[in-house]
C-alpha positions in Angstrom: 69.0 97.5 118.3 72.0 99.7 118.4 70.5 101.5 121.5 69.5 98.0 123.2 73.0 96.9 123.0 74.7 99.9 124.7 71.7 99.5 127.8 72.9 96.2 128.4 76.6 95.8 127.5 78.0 98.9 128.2 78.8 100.3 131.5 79.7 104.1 132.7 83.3 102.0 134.4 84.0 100.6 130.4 83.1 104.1 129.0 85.5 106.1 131.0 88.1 103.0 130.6 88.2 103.8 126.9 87.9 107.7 126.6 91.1 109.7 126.3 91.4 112.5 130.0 91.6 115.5 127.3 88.5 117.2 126.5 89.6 118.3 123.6 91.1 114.6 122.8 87.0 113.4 123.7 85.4 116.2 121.3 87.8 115.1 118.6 86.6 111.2 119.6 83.4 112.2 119.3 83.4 113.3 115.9 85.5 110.7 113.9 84.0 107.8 115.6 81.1 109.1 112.9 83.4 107.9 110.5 84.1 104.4 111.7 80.7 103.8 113.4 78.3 104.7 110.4 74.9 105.6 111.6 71.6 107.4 110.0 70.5 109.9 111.7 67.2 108.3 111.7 68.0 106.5 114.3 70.9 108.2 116.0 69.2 110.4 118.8 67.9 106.6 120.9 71.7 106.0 120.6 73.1 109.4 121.7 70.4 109.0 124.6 71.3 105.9 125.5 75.7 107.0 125.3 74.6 109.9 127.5 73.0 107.9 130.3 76.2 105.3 130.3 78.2 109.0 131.2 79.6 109.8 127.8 80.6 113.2 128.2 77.8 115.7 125.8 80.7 117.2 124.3 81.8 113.7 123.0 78.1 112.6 122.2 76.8 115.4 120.1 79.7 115.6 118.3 79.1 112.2 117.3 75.2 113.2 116.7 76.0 115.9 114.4 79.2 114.4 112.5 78.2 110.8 112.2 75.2 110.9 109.7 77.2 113.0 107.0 81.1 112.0 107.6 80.1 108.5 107.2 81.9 106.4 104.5 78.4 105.6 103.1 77.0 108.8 102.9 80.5 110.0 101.4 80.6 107.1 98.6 76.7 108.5 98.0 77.7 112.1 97.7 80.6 111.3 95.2 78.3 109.1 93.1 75.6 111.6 93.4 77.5 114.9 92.2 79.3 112.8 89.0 82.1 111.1 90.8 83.4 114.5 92.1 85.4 115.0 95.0 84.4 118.6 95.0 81.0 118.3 97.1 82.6 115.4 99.2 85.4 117.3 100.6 83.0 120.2 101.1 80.5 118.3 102.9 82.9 116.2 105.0 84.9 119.5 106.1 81.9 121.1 107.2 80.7 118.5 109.5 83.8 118.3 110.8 84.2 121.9 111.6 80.1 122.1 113.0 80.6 119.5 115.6 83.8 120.9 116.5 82.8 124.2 117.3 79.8 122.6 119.2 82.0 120.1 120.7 84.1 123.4 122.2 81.1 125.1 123.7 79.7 122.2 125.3 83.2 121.1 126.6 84.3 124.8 127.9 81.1 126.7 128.3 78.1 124.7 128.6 77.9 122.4 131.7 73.9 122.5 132.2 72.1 118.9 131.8 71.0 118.5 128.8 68.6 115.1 129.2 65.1 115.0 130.6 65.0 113.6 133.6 63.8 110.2 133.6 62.9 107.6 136.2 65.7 104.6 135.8 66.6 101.8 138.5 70.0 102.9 140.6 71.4 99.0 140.5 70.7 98.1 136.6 74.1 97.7 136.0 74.9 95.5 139.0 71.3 93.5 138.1 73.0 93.2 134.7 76.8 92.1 135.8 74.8 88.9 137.2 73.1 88.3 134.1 74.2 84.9 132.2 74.9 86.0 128.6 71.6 84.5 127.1 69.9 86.9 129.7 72.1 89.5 128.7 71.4 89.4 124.7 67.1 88.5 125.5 68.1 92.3 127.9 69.4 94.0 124.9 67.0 92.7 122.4 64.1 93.7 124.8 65.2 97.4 125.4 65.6 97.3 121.4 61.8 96.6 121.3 61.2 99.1 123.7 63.4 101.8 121.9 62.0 101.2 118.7 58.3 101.5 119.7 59.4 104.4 122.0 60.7 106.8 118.8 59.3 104.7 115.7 56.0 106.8 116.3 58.1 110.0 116.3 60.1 109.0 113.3 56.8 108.0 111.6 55.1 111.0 112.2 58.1 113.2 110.8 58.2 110.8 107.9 54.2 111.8 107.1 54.6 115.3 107.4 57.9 115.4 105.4 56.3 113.3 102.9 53.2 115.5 102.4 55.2 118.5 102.3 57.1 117.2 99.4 53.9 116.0 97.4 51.9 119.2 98.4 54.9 122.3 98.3 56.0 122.5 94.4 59.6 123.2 93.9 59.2 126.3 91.9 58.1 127.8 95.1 60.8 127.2 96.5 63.1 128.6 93.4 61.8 131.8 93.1 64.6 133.6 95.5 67.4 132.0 94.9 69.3 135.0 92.4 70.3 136.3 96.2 73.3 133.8 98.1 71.9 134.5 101.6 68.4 133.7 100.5 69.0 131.1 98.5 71.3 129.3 101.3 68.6 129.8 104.0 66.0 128.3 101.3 67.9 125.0 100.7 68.5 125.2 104.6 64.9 125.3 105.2 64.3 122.5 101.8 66.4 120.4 104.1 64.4 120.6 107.3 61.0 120.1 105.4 62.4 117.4 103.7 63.7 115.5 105.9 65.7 113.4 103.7 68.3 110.3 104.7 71.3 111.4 104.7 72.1 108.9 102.1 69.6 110.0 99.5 70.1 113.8 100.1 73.1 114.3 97.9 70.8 113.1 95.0 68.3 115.2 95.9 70.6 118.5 96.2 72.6 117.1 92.9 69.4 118.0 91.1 69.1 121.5 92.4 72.3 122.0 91.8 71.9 124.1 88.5 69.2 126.1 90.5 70.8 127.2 93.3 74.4 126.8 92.8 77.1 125.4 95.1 76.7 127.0 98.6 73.0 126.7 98.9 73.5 122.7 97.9 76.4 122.8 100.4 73.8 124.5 103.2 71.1 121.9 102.5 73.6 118.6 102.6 75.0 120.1 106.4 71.7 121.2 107.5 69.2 118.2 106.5 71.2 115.5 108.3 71.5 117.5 111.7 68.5 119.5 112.1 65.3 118.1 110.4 61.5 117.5 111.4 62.0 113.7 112.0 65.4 114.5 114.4 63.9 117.3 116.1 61.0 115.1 117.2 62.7 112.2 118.8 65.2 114.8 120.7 62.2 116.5 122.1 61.4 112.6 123.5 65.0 112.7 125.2 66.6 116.3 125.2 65.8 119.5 127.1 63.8 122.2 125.1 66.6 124.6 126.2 69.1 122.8 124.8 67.2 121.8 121.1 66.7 125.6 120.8 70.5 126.3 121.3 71.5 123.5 119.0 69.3 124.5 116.2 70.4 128.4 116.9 74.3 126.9 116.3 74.1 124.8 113.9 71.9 127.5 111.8 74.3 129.9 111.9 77.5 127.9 111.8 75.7 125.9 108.4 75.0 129.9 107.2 78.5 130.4 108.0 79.9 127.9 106.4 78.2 128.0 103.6 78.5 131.7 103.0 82.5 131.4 102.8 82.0 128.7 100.6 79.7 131.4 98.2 83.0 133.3 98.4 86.0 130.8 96.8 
């Protein structure tokens, strides 16, 4: 619906109207408007698409694709609940989000300028067909390309949602337990837990709460950055929308910045 909306009502003049001239200033946009715009990231990648075509900048849009799923105040409430009304995992988690899309914000503003969008077939005048619209044919617009989104990724996000699913019924968590006495195993375990999973965002931290004792903090800390960015279901619908050049360099960086991350945090 999200997606439909932006099609319809939102045009590239309005977009650049409201974005600050810094790139920088944009990265930083892109990642705290996670915070005040809450979205899964179930359905996030239609609406990223959709900001991209309207000329968001990338390194405004996938900032707000990587931060928006975990900084959100939902997710955060979830994660507090989750870990026994600590702050601990909350400030962890919100922090390293932060920090991901920031560094992936920087590259794309300052040394990434390749498309990153498949190329598809659109009309050159929809916006000026839509400026004559009456508003009752501009909300039956937005509510049509809604339809249209949903069947377009709802099979994608179904057919993550199966194989996640069997994965979880089928791979028994002792498996999955038997390295963990090593930090850098264990992280890239949960990191891998996370991408099998393919857990919302909000139910994760429930999930990784009852590992905790397992693995300990910074493989927990791995799997609640990882899941939410990079999971079956996500990778999917951005192979519908994204080039496979760029998916491979997102997953490369946000693997090793979640490693990163995660490693210092084996270190405090």
């Amino acid at each position: 619906m999200v997606a439909g909306v932006i099609e319809t009502y939102l045009s590239p003049s309005l977009v650049a109207k409201f974005l600050p001239r810094n790139r920088f200033l944009r990265v930083l946009v892109g990642i705290f408007a996670g915070f005040f715009f809450p979205s899964c990231e179930c359905g996030i990648v239609p609406i990223i698409n959709r900001f991209l075509e309207k000329k968001v900048p990338t390194y405004t849009g996938i900032p707000f694709l990587i931060a928006a799923p975990i900084i959100n105040p939902v997710v955060l409430f979830a994660t507090f609940v989750a870990f026994g009304n600590s702050f601990k995992f909350v400030l962890f988690r919100f922090l390293g989000a932060v920090i991901i899309a920031l560094v992936v914000g920087l590259i794309l503003a300052y040394k990434f300028d390749d498309p990153i969008l498949l190329e598809t077939p659109t009309p050159h005048n929809h916006m000026h067909h839509v400026a004559k619209l009456t508003p009752w044919q501009k909300l039956w617009s937005a509510l049509t390309h809604a339809v249209d989104e949903f069947f377009d990724t709802g099979r994608y996000l179904i057919f993550g949602s199966l194989i996640a699913a069997s994965i979880q019924v089928f791979v028994p968590t002792r498996l999955l337990t038997t390295f963990t006495h090593r930090p850098v195993v264990a992280i890239l375990l949960m990191m891998l837990f996370a991408f099998l999973l393919s857990l919302c965002s909000e139910a994760d931290a429930f999930i990784g709460a009852s590992l905790l004792s397992l693995f300990g903090t910074a493989p927990i800390i791995a799997f609640l950055l990882f899941g939410p960015v990079v999971d079956i279901k996500n990778l999917l619908m951005m192979k519908h929308y994204f080039k496979t050049k760029f998916i491979v360099r997102y997953v490369i960086a946000i693997s090793l910045l979640v490693l990163t991350i995660s490693m210092g945090v084996s270190l405090l």
